[in-house]
C-alpha positions as CSV (number, residue, x, y, z in Angstrom):
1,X,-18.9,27.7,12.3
2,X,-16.1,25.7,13.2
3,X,-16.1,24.7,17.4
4,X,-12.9,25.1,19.4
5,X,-10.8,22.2,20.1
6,X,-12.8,19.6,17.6
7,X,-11.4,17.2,15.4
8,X,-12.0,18.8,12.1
9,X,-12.1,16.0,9.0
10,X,-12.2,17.5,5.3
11,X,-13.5,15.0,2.9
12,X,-12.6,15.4,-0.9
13,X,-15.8,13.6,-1.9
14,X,-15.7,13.9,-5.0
15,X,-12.0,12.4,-5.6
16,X,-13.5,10.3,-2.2
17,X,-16.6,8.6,-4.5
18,X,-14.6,8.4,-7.6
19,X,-11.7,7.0,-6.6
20,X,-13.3,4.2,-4.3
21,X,-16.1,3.1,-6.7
22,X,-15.0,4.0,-9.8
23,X,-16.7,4.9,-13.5
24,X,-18.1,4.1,-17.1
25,X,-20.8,4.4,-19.3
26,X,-23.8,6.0,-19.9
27,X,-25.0,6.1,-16.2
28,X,-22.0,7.7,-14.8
29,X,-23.8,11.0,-13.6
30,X,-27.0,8.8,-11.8
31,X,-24.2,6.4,-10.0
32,X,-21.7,9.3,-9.2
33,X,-25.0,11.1,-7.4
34,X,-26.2,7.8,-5.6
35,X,-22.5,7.4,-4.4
36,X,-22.1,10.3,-3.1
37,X,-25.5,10.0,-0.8
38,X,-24.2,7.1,0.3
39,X,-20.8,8.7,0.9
40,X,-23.0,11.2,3.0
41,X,-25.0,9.1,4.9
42,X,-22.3,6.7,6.1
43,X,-20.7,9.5,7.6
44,X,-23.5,10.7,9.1
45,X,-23.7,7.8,11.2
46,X,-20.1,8.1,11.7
47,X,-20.0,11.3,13.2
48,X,-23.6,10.4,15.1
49,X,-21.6,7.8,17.1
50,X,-18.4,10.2,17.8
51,X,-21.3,12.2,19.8
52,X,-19.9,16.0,18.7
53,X,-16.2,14.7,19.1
54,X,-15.7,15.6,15.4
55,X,-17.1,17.5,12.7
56,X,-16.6,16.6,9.0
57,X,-17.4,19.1,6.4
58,X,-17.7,16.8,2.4
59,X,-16.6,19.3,-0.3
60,X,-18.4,18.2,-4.3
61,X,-17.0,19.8,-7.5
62,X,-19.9,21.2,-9.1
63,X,-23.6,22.8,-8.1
64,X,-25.6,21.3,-5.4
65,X,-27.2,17.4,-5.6
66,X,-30.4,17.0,-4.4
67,X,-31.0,15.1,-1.4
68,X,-27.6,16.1,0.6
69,X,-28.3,16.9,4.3
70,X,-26.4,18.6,6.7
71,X,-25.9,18.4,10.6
72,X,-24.5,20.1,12.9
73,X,-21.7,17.7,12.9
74,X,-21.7,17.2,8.9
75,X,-21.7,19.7,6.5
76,X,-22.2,19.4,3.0
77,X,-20.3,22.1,0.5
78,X,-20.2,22.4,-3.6
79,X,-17.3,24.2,-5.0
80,X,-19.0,26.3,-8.1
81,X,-16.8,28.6,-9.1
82,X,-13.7,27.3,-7.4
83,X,-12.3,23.7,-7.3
84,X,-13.0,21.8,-4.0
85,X,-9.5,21.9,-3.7
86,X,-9.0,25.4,-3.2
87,X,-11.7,25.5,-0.1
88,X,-10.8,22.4,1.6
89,X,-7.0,24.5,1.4
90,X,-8.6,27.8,2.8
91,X,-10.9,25.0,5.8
92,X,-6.8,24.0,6.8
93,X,-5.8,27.1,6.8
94,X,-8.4,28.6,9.2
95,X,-8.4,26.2,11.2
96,X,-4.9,26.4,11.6
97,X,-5.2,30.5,11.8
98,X,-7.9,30.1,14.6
99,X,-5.7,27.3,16.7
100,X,-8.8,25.1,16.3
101,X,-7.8,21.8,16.8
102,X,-6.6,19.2,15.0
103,X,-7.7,19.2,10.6
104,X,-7.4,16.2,8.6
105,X,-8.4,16.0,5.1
106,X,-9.1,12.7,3.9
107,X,-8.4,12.2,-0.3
108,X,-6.1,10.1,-2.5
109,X,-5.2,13.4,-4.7
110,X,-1.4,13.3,-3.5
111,X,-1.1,17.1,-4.7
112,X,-3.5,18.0,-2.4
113,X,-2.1,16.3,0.5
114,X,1.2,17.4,0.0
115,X,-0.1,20.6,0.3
116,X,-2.5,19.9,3.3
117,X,1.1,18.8,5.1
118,X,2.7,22.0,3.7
119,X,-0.5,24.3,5.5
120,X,-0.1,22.5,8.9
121,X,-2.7,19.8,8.5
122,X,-2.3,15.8,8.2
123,X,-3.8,13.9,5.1
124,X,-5.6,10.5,5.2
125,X,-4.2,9.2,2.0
126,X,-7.2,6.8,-0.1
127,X,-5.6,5.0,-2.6
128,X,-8.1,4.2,-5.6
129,X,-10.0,1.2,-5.0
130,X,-9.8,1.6,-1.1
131,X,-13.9,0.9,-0.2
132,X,-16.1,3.1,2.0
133,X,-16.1,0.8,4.7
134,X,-12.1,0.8,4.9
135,X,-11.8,4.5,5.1
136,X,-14.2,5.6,7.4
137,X,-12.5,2.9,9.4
138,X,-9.2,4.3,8.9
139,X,-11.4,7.9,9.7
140,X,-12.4,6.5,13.5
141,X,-8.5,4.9,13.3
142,X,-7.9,8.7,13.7
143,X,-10.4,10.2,15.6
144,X,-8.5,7.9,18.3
145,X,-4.9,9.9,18.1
């Protein structure tokens, strides 16, 4: 349930985690799953320290991964028969529908934030490479405006 008046944050986590740390070889799956716990549990804390001034919702392409949590600040989502794409797209627009509060999905897919733009929503553009550390702070950068 989304709360009136909140800053919602869409994370494309799995462009997020492959995009910032990047793949190869035979242990792609194992690192692509530890990545995106630690994707997870960094913003954890981040939204922990906003004390319910945002809520971030992390869409995965795929089925579930073990040892994902969700909060009631954080929630974790798996696109299955869809592409994350297509849900973070329907998050912006009811969000926008409802008169929410401000959405901001954070991904360096520039399709998708073109699009994001095109629904009424702003996109945190990550450009491949960018760390974890630099976007979540570029995340609090906008939890400011």
């Amino acid at each position: 349930m989304q709360k009136v008046g909140i800053h919602l944050f869409c994370i494309d986590g799995t462009n997020l985690v492959r995009g910032s740390f990047g793949y190869g070889g035979a242990q792609f799956q194992a690192q692509e799953e530890a990545d995106s716990l630690r994707l997870v549990q960094v913003l954890e804390q981040v939204c922990g320290a906003q004390g319910g001034r945002i809520e971030v919702e992390v869409f995965f392409d795929g089925g579930s991964r073990p040892g994902l949590s969700s909060s009631s600040d954080l929630r974790v989502s798996f696109a299955r028969e869809l592409e994350a794409d297509a849900l973070i797209l329907d998050r912006v627009r009811s969000k926008r529908y409802a008169g929410a509060g401000k959405v901001t999905v954070v991904t360096g897919d520039a399709e998708l934030g073109a699009q994001v733009c095109d629904e009424g929503g702003r996109w945190l553009r990550v450009r491949p490479g960018t760390g974890l550390e630099e976007v979540m702070k570029s995340i609090e950068g906008r939890i400011k405006k």
